[in-house]
Structure formats: C-alpha cells, structure tokens
C-alpha positions, -999 to +999 in steps of 0.1 A: +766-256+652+776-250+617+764-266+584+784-267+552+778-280+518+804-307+507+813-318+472+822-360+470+855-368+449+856-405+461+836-432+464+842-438+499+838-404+512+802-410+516+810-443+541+835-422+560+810-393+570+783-419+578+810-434+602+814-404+616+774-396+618+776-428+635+797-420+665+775-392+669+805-362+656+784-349+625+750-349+617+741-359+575+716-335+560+697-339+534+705-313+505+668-301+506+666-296+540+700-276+541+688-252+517+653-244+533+648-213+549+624-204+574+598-182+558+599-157+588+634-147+577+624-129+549+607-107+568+610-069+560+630-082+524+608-059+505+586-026+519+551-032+529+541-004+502+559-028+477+545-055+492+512-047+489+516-029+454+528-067+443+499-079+459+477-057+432+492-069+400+489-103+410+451-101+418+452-076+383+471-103+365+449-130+377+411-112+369+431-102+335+431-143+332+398-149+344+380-128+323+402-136+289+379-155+262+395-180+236 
C-alpha cells in the first residue's frame, strides 16, 4: 500500500474520498500521522562517534546553564 499527500481544489473533494473510505477502497489519514516516522528509521543517520560527541555539548551546554548566575 501506498500513501500520498493530496491538495483539495473543491469543496466536494473531501465528500468524494470519504465515499470512497467508505466502500472500503482508500483509507483517510490524518496529516500528522502521515508525516510520522518511526524513530528506529533514523538509525545509523549520524556516526556513533558524532553521536556521542553531540551527546557532550548538550550535557556541556546544559551545566553551562545550570551554573549561569543572573
């Protein structure tokens, strides 16, 4: 199965593709749930040595904030 993203032009568009969710030939998605990605697919995106070097700044960046005074 394939999901595309589809751009409205007329009012009735909307009732036609809930017709034809209806008799069971498309399934509606909500835009949110289209565009979710399972977290495990961005596995390997960056090194583990960047990875973990990211890691460091943000616990550096977030003791920097701790410790700031105003």
């Amino acid at each position: 199965m394939e999901t595309i993203s589809i751009k409205l032009k007329n009012k009735n568009a909307l009732n036609i593709l809930k017709s034809l969710e209806k008799a069971k030939i498309i399934s509606l998605v909500k835009k949110n749930e289209a565009n979710f990605k399972n977290p495990s697919s961005f596995k390997g995106a960056i090194s583990k040595d960047r990875a973990i070097q990211l890691s460091n700044e943000i616990n550096e960046s977030r003791n920097e904030w701790e410790e700031r005074t105003i």
